[in-house]
N, C-alpha and C positions, 0 to 999 in steps of 0.2 A: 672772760668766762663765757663759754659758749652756750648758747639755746639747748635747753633737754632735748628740745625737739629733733635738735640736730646730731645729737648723740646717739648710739650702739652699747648696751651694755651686755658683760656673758662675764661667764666666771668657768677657768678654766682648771683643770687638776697636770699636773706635772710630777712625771716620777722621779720618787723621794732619793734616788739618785746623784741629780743633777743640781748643781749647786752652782753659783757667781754666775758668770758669763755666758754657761753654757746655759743654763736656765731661763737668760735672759733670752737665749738666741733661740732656746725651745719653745717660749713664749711668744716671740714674733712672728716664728713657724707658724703655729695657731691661729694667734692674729691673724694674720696675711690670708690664708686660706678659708678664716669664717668672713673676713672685714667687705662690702661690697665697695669699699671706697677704692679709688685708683692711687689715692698719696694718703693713706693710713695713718695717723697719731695715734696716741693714747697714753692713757694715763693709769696706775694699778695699784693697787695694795694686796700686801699678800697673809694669807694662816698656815702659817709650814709652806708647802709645796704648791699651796692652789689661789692663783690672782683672779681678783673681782675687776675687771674693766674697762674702764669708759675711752671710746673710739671714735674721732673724729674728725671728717675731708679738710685731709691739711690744707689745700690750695683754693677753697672755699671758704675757710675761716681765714686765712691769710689775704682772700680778695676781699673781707668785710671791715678787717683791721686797717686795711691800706684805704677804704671807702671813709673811713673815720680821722683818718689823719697820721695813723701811728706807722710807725716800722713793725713787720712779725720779727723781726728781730730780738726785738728789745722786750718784747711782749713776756709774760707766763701767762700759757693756759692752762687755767685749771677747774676741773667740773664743777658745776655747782654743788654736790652732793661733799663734797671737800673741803671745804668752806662755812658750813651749817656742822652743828654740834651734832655728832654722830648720835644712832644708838648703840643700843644694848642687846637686844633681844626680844624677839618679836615682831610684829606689821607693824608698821605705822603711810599714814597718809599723807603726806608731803607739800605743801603750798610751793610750788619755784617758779621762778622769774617768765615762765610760759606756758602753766598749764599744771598741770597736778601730777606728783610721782607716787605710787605704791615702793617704799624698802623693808625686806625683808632682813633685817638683823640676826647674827648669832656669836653671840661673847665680842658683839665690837666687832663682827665683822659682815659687808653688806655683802649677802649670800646672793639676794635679787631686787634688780629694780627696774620698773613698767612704768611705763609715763602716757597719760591722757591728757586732750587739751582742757576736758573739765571735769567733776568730778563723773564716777565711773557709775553705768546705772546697776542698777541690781544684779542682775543675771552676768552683766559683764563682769562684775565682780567676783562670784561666785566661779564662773571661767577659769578667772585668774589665780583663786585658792585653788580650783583644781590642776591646774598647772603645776604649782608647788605644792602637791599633797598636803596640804592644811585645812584646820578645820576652823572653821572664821565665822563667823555671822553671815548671814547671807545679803546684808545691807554694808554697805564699807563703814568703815570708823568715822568720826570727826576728824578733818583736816587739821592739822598745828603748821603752825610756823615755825620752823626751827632757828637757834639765834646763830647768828650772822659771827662767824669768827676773825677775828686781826690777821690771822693766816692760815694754810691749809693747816689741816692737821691730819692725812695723810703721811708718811714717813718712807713707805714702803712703794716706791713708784720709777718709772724711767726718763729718761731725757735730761740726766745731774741736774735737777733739781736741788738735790741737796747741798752741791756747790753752789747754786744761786743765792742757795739761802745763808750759807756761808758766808757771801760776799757780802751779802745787803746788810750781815749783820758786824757793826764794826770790832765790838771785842773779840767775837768768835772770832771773824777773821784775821786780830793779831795774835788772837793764844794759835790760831792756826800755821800762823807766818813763823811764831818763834818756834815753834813745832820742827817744820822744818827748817829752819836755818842752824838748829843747834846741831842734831847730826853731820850737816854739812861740815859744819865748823871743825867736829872730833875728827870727822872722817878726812878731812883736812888737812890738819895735824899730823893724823897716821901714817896717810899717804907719805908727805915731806920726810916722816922720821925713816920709812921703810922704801922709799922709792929706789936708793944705791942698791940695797939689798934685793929687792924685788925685779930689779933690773935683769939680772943673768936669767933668771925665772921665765921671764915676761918673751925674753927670744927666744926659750925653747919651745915654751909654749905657743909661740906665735907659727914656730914649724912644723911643728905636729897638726897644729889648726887648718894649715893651708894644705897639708899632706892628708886628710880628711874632712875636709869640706863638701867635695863633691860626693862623700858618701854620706855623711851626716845629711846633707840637705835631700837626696831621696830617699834615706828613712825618717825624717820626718815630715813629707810630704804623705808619703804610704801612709803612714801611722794618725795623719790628718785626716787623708782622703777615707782610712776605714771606722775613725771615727765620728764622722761627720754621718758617715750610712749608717753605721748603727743608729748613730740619734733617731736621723729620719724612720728607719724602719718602725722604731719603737712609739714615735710618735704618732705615725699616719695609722691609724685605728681604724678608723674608718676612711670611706669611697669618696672623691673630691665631691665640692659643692656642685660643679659642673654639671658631675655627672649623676648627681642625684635629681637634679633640676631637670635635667635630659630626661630622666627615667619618668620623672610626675608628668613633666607634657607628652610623653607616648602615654600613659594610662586616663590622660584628661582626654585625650584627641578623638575626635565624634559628640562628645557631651558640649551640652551650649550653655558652656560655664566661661568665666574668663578669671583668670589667675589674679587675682587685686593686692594680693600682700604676699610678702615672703619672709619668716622667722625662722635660721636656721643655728643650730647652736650646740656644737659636738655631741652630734649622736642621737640631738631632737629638734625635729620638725613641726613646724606650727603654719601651714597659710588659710587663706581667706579666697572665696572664690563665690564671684557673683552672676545672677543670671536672670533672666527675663521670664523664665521658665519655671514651674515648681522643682525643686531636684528631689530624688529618692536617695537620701546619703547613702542608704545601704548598700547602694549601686558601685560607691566610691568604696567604702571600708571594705566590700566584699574582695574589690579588682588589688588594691592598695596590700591587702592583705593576704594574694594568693601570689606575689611577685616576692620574690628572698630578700630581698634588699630592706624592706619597713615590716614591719612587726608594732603589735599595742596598737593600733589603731581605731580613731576615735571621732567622733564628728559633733558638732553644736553648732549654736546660731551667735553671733553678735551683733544686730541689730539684724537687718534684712540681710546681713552677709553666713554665709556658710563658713565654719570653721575647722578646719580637719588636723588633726594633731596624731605624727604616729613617732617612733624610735626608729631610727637607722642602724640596720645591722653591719656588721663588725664585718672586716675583710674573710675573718676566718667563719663566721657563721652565711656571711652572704655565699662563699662558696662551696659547702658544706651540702 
């Protein structure tokens, strides 16, 4: 179970489209391009089309595992947020293993979650409801504990898990086993009864196969390569992180701010930027807001640090 601390979480939307595999692969898309880690994990649950997920430096929890004794091999990692009796609906305050999480619940699914090392003060808090348009008390809740579960209770996630669980569990794994074994056994049979017969069959087909191979395999390489573009096209929405990170330090450069936090998360923007100097936000929302690329732009304080949160505009509105 990894550190909150050392966790990433975003929830992202997926068109209602894409379904198995390719889902999977549009999701990693995502991933990959918000995740700042160089060897990316994660872990997800999904509501229809849109996964909630938690993201964490493989090769950094793999060097902590191996510091402890274990193989990452043999390892499941899984968030702590997976493990605690989920909610329902609404904020709640969070007590975990490093420090405190705000989750934001809807029908059983976690919509959002923020993690401080202790609880959050006033104003921070009130930040944080407006982040998520809600309307909250301006002092945070009482912290709970949530109860500790015998396994995740996640269902909906990557990395076959659900064959792990398969395995570890010994009945599932022999209703599983006879599962498959018993087609085998029919298809078995059939085979034996129809093989003479299937025989004349099997060499014409086998000439036609070879007499159309080399066409068959470049249309379906075509038929790959133009669906794989559409994915992408349809997914990349917005402008890479790169080069939206590019864009903030030409509009920072001259101001004696220095860039301290970075939150970025399809399509919103959130950092933190400290200085020795008094700042005139306005100075920032004004510059921030005359460039096409950020729109909503908005500014506040979290303790002595400055907080600037805008929307990233859309490939089609940025050049527009």
């Amino acid at each position: 179970m990894p550190a909150r601390n050392t966790l990433k979480h975003a929830v992202f939307s997926l068109p209602e489209q894409l379904t198995g595999k390719k889902r999977l692969s549009a999701l990693e898309l995502k991933i990959s391009a918000w995740s700042p880690f160089s060897d990316t994990r994660f872990s997800a649950t999904w509501s229809g089309n849109i996964a909630s997920v938690f993201a964490w430096d493989g090769e950094a929890l793999d060097r902590r595992i191996k510091e402890n004794g274990y193989n990452p091999a043999d390892c499941e990692v899984v968030p702590e947020a997976y493990i605690r009796r989920p909610g329902d609906n609404g904020i709640r305050l969070v007590s975990c293993n490093d420090g405190i999480e705000a989750q934001v619940w809807t029908n059983g699914f976690l919509s959002t979650s923020r993690w401080w090392a202790e609880v959050p003060a006033k104003h921070e808090w009130s930040l944080f409801a407006r982040t998520i348009s809600a309307s909250v008390n301006s002092a945070p809740p009482s912290v709970i504990d949530p109860e500790w579960l015998e396994s995740p209770w996640h269902i909906s996630q990557t990395g076959g898990t659900l064959i792990t669980q398969i395995i570890r569990n010994e009945d599932l794994l022999a209703a599983s086993i006879a599962l498959l074994i018993a087609p085998c056994v029919y298809f078995a049979a059939e085979w034996a009864s129809y093989s003479v017969m299937r025989s004349g069959v099997t060499r014409e087909i086998t000439l036609v196969a070879e007499e159309s191979r080399a066409i068959r395999g470049q249309r379906a390489q075509a038929l790959s390569a133009l669906e794989t573009t559409e994915d992408l096209f349809a997914l990349r929405r917005y402008p890479h992180q790169i080069q939206i990170m590019s864009k903030t330090h030409a509009l920072l450069r001259g101001h004696s701010v220095t860039l301290s936090s970075w939150d970025y998360n399809d399509g919103v923007l959130e950092f933190g930027l400290d200085s020795e100097q008094d700042i005139d936000t306005r100075v920032f929302i004004t510059a921030f807001e005359n460039d096409p690329l950020f729109s909503s732009v908005s500014a506040g304080t979290r303790g002595s640090r400055i907080v600037m949160r805008m929307s990233i505009s859309s490939y089609a509105a940025a050049s527009s």
